[in-house]
C-alpha positions as CSV (number, residue, x, y, z in Angstrom):
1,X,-4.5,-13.7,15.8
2,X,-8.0,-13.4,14.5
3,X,-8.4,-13.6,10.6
4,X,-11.8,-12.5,9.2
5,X,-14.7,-15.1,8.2
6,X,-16.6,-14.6,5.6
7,X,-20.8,-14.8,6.4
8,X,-23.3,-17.1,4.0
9,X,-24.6,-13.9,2.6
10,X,-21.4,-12.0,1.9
11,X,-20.3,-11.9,-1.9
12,X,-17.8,-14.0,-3.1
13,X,-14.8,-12.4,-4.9
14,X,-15.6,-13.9,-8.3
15,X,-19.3,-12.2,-7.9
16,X,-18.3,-8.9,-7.9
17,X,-17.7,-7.2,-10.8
18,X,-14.4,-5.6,-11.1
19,X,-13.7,-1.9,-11.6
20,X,-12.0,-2.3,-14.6
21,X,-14.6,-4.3,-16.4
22,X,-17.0,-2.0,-15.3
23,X,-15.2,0.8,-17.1
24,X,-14.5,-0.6,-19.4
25,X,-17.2,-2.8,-20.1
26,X,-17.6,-0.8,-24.1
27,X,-14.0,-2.7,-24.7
28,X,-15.0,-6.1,-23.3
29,X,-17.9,-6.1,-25.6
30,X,-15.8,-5.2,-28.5
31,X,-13.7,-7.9,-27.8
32,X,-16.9,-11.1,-27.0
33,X,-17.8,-10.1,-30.1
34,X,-14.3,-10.8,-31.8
35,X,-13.8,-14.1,-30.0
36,X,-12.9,-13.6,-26.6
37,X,-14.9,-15.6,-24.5
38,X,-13.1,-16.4,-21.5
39,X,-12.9,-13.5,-18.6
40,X,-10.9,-12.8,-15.7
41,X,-10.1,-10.5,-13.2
42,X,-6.3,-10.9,-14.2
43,X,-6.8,-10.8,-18.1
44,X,-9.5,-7.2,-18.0
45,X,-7.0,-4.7,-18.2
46,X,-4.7,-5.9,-21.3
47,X,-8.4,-7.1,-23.1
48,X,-8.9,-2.8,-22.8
49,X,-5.8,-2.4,-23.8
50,X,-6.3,-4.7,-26.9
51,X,-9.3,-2.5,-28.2
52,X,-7.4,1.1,-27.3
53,X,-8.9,2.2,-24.0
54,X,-6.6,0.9,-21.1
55,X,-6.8,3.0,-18.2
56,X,-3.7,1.9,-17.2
57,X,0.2,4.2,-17.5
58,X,1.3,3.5,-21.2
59,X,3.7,0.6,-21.6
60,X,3.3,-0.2,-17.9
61,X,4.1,-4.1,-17.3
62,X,1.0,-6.0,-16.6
63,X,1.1,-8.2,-13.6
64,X,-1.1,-11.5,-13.5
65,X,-2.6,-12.1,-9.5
66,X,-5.2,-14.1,-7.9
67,X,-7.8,-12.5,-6.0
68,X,-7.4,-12.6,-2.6
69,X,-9.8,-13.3,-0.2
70,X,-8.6,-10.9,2.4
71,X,-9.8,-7.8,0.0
72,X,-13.0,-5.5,1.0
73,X,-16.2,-5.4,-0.6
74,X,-15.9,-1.6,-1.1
75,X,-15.7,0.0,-4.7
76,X,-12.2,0.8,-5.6
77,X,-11.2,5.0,-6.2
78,X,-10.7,5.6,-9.7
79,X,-7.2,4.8,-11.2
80,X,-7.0,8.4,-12.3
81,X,-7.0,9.5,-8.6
82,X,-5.6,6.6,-7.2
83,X,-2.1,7.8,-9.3
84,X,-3.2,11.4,-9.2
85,X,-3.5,12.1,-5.7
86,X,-0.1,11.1,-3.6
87,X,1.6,11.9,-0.7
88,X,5.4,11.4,-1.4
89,X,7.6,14.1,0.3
90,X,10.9,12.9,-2.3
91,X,8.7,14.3,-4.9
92,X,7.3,17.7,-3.4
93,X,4.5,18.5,-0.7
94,X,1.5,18.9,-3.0
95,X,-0.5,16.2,-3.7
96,X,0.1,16.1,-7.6
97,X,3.9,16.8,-7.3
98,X,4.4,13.1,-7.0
99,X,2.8,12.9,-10.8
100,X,4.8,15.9,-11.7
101,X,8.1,14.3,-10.5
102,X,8.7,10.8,-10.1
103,X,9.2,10.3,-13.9
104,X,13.1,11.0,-13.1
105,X,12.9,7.7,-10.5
106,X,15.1,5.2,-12.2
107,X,13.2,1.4,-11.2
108,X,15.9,-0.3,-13.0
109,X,18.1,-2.0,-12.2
110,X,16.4,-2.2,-8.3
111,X,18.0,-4.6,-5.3
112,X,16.5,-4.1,-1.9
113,X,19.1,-5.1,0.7
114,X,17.6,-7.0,3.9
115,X,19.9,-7.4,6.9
116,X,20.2,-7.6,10.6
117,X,18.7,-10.1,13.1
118,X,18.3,-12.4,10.4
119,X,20.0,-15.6,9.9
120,X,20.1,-15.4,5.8
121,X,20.7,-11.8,4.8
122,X,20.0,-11.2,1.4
123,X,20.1,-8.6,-1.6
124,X,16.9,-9.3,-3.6
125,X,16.8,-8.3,-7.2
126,X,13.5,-6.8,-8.0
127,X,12.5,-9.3,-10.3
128,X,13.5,-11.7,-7.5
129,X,10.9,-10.3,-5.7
130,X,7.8,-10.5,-8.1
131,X,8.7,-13.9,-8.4
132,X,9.2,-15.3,-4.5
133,X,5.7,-15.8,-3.7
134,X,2.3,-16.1,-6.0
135,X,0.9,-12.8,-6.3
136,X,-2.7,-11.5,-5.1
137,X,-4.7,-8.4,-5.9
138,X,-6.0,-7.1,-2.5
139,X,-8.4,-4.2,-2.3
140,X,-7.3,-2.9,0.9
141,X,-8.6,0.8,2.3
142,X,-6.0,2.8,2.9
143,X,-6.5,5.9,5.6
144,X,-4.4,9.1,5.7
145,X,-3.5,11.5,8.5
146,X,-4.9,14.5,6.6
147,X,-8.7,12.9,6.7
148,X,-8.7,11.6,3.0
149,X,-9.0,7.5,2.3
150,X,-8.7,5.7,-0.8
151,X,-9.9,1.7,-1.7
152,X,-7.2,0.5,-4.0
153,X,-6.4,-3.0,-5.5
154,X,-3.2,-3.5,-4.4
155,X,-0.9,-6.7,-6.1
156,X,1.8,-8.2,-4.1
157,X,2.0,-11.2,-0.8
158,X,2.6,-10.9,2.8
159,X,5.2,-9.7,3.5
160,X,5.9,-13.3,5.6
161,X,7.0,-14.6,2.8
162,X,10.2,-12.4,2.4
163,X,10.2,-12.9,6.4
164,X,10.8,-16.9,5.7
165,X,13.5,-16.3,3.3
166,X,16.0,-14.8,5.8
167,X,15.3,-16.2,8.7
168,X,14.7,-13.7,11.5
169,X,16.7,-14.7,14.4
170,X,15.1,-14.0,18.3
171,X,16.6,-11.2,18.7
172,X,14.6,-9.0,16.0
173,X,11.8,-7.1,17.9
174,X,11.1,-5.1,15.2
175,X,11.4,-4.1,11.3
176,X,12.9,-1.1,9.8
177,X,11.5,0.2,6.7
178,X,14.2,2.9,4.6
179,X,12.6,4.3,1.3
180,X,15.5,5.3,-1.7
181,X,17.3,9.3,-1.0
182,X,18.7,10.3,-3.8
183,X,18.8,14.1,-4.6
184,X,19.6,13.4,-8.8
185,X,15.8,11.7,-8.8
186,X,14.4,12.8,-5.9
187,X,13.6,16.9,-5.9
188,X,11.5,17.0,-3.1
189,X,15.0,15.8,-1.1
190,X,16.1,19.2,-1.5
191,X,13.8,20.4,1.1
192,X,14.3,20.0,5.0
193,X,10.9,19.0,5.5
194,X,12.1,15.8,6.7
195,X,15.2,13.9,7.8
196,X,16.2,11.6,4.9
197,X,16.1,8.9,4.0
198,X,12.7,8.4,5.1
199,X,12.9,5.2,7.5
200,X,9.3,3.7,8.8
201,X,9.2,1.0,11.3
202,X,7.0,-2.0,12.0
203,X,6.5,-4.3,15.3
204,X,7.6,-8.1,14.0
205,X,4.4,-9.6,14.6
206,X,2.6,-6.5,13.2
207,X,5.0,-7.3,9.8
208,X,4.3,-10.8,10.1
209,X,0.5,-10.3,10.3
210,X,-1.3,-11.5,7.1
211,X,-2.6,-8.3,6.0
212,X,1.4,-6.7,5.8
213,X,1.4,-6.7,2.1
214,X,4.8,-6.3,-0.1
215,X,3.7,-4.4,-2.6
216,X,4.8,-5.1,-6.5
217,X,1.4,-3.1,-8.4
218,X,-2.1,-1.9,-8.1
219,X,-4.7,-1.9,-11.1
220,X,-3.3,-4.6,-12.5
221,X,0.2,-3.0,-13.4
222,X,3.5,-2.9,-12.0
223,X,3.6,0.4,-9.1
224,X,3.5,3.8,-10.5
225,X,6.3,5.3,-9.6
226,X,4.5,8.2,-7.9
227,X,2.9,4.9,-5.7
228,X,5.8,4.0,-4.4
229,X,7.6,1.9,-7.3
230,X,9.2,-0.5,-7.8
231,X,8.2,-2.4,-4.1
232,X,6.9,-0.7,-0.9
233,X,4.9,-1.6,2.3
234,X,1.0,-1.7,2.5
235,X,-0.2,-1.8,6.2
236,X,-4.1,-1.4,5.8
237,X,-4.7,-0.6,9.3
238,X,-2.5,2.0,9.8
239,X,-2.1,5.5,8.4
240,X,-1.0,6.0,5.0
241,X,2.7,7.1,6.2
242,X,3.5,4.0,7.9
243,X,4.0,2.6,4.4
244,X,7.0,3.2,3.2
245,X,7.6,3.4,-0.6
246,X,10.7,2.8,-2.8
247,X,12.4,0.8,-0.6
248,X,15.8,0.2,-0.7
249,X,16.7,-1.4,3.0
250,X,14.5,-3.7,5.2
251,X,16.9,-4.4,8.8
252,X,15.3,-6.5,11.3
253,X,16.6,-4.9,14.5
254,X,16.3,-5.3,18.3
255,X,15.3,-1.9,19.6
256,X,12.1,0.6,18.2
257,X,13.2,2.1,15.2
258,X,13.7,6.1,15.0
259,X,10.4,6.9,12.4
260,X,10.8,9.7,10.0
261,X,7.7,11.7,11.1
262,X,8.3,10.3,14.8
263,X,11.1,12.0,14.7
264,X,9.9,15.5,13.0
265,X,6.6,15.8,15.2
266,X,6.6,13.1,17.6
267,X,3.5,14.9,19.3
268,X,1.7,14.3,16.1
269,X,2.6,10.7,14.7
270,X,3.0,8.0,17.4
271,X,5.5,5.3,16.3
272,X,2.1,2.8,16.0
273,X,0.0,5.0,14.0
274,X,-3.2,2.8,14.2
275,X,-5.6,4.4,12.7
276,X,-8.1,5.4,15.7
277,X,-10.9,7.7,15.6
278,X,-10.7,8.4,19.4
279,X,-7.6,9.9,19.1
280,X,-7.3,13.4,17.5
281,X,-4.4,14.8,15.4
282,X,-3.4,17.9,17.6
283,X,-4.8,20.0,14.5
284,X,-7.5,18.1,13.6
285,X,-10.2,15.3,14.3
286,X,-9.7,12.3,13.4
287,X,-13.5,11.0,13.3
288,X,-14.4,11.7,10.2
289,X,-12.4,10.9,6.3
290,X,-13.2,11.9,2.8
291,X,-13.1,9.4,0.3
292,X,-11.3,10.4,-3.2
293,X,-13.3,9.9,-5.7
294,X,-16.9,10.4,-4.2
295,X,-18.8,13.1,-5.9
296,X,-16.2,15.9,-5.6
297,X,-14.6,17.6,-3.0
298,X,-17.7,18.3,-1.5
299,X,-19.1,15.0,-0.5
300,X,-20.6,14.3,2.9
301,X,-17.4,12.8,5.4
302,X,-18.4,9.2,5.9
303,X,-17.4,7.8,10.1
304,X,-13.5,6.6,10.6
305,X,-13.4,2.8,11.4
306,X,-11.0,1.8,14.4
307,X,-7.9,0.0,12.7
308,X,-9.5,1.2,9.3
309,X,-11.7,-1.7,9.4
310,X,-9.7,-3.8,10.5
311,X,-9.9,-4.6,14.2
312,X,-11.5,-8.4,13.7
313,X,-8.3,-9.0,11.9
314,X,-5.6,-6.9,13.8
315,X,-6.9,-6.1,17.7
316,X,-5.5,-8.7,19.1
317,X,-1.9,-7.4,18.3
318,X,-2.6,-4.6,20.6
319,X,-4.6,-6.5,23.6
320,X,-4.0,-4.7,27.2
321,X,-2.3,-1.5,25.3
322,X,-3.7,2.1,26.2
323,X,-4.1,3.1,22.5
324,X,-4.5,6.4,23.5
325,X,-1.1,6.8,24.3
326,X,0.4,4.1,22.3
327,X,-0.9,6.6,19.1
């Protein structure tokens, strides 16, 4: 498994300024002057929030993480688009119907259940979970099918650390994701877009790869519900729909899961989903993204990077594959 290395002349975490400070940096100046002298990464948001101009949800629960050094360099998308700009079918199709909607999702109380080929099953509480393992912020890119990408800070751990909990036994091959379907908070359920519940799927060692992040926040707060809340599933190097949100179930099973959008257009999404330039979407190219965020709607489409920018990390998982029809 290759795990990046830093060069001499890349930028530490600590030397970058982060977004929040940077828009914020009127409130951090209000509050030097009143006293506050010590900084962190961890500490920003609620020091904006102190002087009136968070830019995170009201009353959202802060969440206190140490910077990982897995993140990129790149500059984070705007918080405003980052929660703005969704895809989560439960909710609706459009991209802001996940805004509209998701105030009806109930986050408490939350248990996700995990089971199968594992020697400890377990039903985690979700404060159970934001406590099993020290939390990071990782700015990870994240890559959709449609051609748009995002950088966001994510907070959570790898998700090996709920893998050690319940023991996996040799049988489990693979990982079965299964996001919340419930039609009283869900509206989007209403429509036969999809099968539901929507169920995503992982290869073991793919979830057990460092980068697999169970996610608790982003931005410093607790996950948006229209971002998946209260828990999902980052995986950086694959497209945005391999990451299921509000999950309920995680089985560990012997045999390739059936994948939601597998299942609705399996000439369209592969069960690996690695993000791959040299393979086209039936409908579209896949060369090319648009990063949210970047002067409009109109920016210039920057290249798509193989695994998302990931390979030096994540290649080796897929050594002597034909990735061209393992999509």
């Amino acid at each position: 498994m290759l795990v990046r290395t830093r060069r001499a002349d890349d930028p530490q975490p600590s030397e970058i300024t982060p977004r929040l400070l940077h828009e914020h940096r009127r409130s951090v100046l209000k509050a030097a002057a009143a006293g506050l002298a010590a900084w962190s990464a961890s500490t920003i948001v609620d020091a904006a929030a102190a002087t009136g101009e968070s830019s995170g949800s009201p009353g959202a629960t802060r969440l206190q993480a140490r910077t990982s050094a897995l993140s990129t360099m790149e500059r984070p998308t705007p918080y405003k688009d980052v929660v703005g700009y969704n895809n989560f079918y439960e909710f609706g199709t459009d991209k802001d119907d996940p805004a509209a909607y998701a105030g009806s999702l109930r986050v408490r109380p939350w248990t996700v259940t995990v089971e199968g080929e594992v020697a400890r099953p377990r039903v985690f509480d979700i404060d159970e979970l934001l406590r099993l393992a020290p939390l990071e912020e990782r700015i990870y890119r994240l890559r959709c099918v449609e051609g748009w990408s995002m950088v966001i800070p994510w907070i959570g751990y790898s998700f090996a650390e709920l893998m050690k909990r319940v023991e996996p036994t040799a049988k489990a091959r693979y990982v079965e994701f299964v996001t919340l379907a419930d039609a009283g908070q869900m509206p989007g359920l209403r429509s036969s877009v999809l099968a539901w519940p929507y169920v995503e799927g992982l290869r073991i060692d793919e979830a057990a790869h460092p980068l697999t992040l169970l996610t608790l926040g982003l931005y410093g707060e607790v996950l948006p519900k229209q971002n998946g809340a209260p828990v999902r599933i980052i995986v950086p190097w694959k497209y945005g729909f391999k990451s299921g949100k509000s999950l309920v179930r995680i089985r560990f099973v012997e045999k390739q899961p059936q994948t939601s959008w597998n299942l609705a257009a399996p000439q369209e999404y592969g069960f690996y989903s690695n993000v791959n330039p040299q393979v086209n979407h039936p409908r579209w190219s896949q060369a090319t993204e648009r990063r949210i965020g970047e002067d409009g709607f109109l920016q210039r489409k920057r290249p798509t990077l193989m695994f998302n920018g990931y390979a030096d990390q994540v290649a080796s998982l897929y050594a002597g594959m034909d990735l061209r029809k393992a999509f």
